[in-house]
TORKOL-4160 file (C-alpha; in steps of 0.2 Angstrom, whole numbers, padded with zeros to 4 digits, m for minus):
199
<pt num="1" X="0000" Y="0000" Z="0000"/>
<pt num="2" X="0007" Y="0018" Z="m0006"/>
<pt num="3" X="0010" Y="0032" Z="0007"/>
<pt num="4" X="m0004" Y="0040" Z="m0001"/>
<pt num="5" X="m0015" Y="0027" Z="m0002"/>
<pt num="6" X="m0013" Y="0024" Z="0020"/>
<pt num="7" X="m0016" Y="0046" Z="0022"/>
<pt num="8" X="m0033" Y="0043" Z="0013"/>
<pt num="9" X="m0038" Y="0030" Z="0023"/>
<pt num="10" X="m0034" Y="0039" Z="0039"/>
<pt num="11" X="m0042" Y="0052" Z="0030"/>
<pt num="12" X="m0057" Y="0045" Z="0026"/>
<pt num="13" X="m0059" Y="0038" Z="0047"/>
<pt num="14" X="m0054" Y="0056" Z="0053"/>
<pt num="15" X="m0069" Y="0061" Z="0043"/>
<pt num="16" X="m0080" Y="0049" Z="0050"/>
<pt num="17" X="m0075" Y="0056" Z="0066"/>
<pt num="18" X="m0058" Y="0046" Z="0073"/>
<pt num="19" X="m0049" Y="0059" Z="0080"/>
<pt num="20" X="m0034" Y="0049" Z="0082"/>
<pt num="21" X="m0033" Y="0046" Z="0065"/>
<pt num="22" X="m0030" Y="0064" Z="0061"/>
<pt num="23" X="m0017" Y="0062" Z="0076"/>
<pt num="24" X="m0008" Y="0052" Z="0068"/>
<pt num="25" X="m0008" Y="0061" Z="0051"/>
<pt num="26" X="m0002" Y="0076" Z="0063"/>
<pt num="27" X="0012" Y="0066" Z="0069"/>
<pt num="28" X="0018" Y="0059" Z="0052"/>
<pt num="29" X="0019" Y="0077" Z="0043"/>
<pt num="30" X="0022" Y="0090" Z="0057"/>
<pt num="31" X="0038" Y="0087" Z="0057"/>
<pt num="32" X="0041" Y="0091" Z="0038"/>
<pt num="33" X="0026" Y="0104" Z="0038"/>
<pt num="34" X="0039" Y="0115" Z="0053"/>
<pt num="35" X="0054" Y="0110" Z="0042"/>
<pt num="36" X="0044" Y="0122" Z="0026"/>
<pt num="37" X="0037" Y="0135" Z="0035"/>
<pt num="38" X="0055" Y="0138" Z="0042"/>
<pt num="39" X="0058" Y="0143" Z="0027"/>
<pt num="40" X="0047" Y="0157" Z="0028"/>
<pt num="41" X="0046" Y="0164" Z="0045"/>
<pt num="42" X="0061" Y="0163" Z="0055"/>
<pt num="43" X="0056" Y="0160" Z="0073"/>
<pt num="44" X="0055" Y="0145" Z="0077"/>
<pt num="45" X="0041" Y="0147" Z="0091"/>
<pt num="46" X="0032" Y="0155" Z="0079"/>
<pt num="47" X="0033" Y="0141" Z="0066"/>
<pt num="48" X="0026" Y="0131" Z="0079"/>
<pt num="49" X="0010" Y="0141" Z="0081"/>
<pt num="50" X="0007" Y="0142" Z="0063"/>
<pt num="51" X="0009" Y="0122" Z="0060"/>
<pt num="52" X="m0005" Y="0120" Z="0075"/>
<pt num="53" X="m0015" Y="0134" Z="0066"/>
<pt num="54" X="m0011" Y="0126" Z="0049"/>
<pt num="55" X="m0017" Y="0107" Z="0056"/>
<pt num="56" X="m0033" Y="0115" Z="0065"/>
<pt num="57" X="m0037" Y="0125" Z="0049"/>
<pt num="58" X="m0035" Y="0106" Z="0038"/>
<pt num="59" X="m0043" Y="0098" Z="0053"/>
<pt num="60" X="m0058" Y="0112" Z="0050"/>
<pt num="61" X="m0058" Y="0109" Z="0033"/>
<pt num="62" X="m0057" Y="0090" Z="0032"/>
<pt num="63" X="m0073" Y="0088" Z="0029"/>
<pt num="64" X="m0070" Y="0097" Z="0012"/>
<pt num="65" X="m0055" Y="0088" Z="0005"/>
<pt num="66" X="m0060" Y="0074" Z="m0008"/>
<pt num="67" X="m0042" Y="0067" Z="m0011"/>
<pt num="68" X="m0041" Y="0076" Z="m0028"/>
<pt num="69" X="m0021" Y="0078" Z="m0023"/>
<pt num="70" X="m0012" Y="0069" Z="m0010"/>
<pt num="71" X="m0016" Y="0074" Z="0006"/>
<pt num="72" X="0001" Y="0082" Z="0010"/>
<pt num="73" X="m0001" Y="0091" Z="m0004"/>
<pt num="74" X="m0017" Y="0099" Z="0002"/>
<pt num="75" X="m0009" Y="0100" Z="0018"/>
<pt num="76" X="0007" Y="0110" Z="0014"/>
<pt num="77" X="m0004" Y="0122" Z="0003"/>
<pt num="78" X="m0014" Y="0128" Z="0019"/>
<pt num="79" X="0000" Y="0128" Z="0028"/>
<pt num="80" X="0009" Y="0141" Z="0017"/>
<pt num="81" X="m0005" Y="0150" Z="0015"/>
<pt num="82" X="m0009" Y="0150" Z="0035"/>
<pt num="83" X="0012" Y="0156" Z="0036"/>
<pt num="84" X="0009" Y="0172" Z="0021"/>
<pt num="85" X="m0006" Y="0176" Z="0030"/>
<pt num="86" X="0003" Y="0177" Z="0047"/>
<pt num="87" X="0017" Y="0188" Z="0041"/>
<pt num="88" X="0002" Y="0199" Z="0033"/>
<pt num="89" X="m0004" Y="0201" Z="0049"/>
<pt num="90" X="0011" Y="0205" Z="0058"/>
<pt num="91" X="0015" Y="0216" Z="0043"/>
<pt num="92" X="0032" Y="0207" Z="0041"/>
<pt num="93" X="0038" Y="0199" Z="0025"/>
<pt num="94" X="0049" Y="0186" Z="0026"/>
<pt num="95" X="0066" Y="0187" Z="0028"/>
<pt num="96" X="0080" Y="0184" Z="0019"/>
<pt num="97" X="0094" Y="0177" Z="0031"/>
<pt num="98" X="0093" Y="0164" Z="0046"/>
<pt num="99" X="0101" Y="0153" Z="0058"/>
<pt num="100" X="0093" Y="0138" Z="0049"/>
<pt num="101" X="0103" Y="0137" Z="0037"/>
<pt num="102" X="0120" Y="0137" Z="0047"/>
<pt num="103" X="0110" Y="0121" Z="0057"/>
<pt num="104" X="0109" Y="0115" Z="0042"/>
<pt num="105" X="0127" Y="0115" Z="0037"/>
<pt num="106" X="0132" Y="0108" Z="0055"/>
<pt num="107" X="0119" Y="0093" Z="0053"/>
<pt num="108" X="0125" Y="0089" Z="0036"/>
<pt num="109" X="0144" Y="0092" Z="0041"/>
<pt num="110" X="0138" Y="0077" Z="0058"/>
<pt num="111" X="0132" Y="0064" Z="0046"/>
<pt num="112" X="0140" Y="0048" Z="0050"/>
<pt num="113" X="0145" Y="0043" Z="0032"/>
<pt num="114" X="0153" Y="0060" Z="0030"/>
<pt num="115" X="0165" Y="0059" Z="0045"/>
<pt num="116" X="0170" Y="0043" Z="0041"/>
<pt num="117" X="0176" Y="0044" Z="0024"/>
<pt num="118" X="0181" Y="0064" Z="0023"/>
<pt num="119" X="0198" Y="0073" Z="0029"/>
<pt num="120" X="0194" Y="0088" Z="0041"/>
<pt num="121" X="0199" Y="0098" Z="0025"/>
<pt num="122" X="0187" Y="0088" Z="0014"/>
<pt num="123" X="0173" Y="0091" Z="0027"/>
<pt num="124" X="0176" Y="0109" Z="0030"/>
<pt num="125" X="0174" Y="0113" Z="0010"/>
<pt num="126" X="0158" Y="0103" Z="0013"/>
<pt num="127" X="0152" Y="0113" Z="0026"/>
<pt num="128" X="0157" Y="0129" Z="0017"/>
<pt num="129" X="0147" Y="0123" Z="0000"/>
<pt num="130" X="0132" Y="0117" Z="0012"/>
<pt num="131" X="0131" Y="0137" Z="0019"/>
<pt num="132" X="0133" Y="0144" Z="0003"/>
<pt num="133" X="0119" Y="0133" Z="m0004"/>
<pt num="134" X="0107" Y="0139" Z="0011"/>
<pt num="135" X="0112" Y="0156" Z="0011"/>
<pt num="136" X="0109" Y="0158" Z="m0009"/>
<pt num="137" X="0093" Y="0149" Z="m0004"/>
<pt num="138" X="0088" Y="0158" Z="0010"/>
<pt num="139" X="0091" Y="0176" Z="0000"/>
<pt num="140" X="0079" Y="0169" Z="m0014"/>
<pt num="141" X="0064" Y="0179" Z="m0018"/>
<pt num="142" X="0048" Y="0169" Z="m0008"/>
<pt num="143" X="0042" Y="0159" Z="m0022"/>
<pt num="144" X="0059" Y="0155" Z="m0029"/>
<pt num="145" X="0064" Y="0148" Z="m0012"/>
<pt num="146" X="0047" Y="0139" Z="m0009"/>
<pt num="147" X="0047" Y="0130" Z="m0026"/>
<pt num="148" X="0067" Y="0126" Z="m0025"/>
<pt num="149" X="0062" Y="0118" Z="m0005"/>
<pt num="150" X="0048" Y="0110" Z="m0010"/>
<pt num="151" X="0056" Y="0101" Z="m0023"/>
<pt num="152" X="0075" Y="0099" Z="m0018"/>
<pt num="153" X="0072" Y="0097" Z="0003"/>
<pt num="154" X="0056" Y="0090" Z="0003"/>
<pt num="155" X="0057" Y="0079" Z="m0015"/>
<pt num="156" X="0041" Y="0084" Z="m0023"/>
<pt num="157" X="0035" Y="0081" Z="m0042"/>
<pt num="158" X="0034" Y="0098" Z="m0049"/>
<pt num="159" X="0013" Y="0092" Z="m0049"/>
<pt num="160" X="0012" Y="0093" Z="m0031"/>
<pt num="161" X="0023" Y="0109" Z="m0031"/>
<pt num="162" X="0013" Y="0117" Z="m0045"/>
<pt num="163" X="m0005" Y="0111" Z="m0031"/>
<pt num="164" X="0003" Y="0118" Z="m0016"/>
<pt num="165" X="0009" Y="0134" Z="m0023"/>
<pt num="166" X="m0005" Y="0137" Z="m0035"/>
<pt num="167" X="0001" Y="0141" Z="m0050"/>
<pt num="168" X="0004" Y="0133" Z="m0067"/>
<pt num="169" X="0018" Y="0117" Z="m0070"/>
<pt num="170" X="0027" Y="0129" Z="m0081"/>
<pt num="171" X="0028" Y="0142" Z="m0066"/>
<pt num="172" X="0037" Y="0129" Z="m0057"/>
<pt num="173" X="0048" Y="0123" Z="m0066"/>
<pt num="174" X="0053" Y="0142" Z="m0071"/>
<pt num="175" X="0056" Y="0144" Z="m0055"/>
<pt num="176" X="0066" Y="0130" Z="m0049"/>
<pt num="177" X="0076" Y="0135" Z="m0064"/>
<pt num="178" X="0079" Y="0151" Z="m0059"/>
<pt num="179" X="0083" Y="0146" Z="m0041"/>
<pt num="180" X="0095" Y="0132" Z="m0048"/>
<pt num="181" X="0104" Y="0144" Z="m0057"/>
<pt num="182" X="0107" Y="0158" Z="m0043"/>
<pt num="183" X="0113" Y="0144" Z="m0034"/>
<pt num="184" X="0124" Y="0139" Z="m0047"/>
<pt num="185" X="0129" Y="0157" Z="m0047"/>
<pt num="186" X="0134" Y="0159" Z="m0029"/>
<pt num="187" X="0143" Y="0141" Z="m0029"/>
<pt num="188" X="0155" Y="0144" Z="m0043"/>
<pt num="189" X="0170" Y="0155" Z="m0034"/>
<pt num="190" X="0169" Y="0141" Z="m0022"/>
<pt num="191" X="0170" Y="0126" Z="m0035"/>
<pt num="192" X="0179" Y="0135" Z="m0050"/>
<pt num="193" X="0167" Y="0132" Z="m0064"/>
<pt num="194" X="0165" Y="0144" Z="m0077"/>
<pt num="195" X="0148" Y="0152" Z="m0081"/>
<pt num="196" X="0141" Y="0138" Z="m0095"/>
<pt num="197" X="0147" Y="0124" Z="m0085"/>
<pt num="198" X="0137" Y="0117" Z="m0071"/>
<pt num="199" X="0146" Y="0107" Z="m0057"/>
């Protein structure tokens, strides 16, 4: 049975009324619902409160959702919109620097595999790609860095992305372009490629 196929069956209890159902929903995706809405608002207490506002909101609107698109699908697209709407409200736009990304680069720099195969001098050029990735990521415009998240971080087809973002395949994809290629951009004085070669 498909990931999709066990979410619409504890969909389709949860509306019928089983509470732990959607429990359990809450704990397979809160996790990587916190992880996105990182991306846009900074504070991580703050992340918090909009994932719980973004699973009430679903939990409200369950009764509405027919399975058109996966659930996390449907999910994550309340959940950005619950995260523009805070920062509306607030009258903050979302930032273009964060600690995240450095956590990041220290997680990826910790991963067993790594330390065991990489000299320290290998490891630190790692660690220094790994920030320059997030900080050219982290200075994307909003829908550059959702789309570029959504697909690299979280492994979404650009269908899904194209649902959750609500906007046309072609968008996407023009999108995760363009965020590939500042990223590229930033990366090359630290990998010595020229501008037509990719790494």
């Amino acid at each position: 049975m498909s990931d999709r196929e066990i979410d619409q069956q504890l969909v389709e209890k949860a509306q019928r009324g089983d509470k732990r159902a959607f429990e359990l929903l809450v704990i397979k995706y809160q996790r990587k619902l916190e992880r996105l809405l990182s991306r846009v608002i900074r504070d991580q207490g703050e992340v918090e409160d909009v994932a719980q506002e973004a699973f009430i909101k679903a939990y409200r609107a369950l009764p509405n959702f027919r399975g058109d698109s996966a659930f996390y699908t449907w999910l994550y697209r309340i959940g950005i919109n619950t995260a523009k709407n805070h920062l509306i409200a607030l009258g903050r736009r979302a930032p273009t620097s964060t600690e995240y990304g450095a956590e990041e680069a220290e997680s990826f720099e910790d991963a067993s595999g790594l330390r065991d195969m990489n000299t320290p001098e290998s490891m630190l050029a790692t660690k220094q790609i790994a920030q320059t990735v997030n900080d050219a990521i982290e200075a994307l415009p909003e829908e550059l860095r959702t789309a570029i998240t959504l697909r690299e971080i979280d492994g979404l087809s650009y269908e899904e992305i194209a649902q959750i973002m609500n906007c046309p395949i072609g968008t996407v994809r023009s999108r995760i372009f363009r965020a590939r290629e500042a990223v590229a951009e930033r990366l090359r004085p630290q990998l010595g490629t020229s501008k037509d070669q990719r790494w």
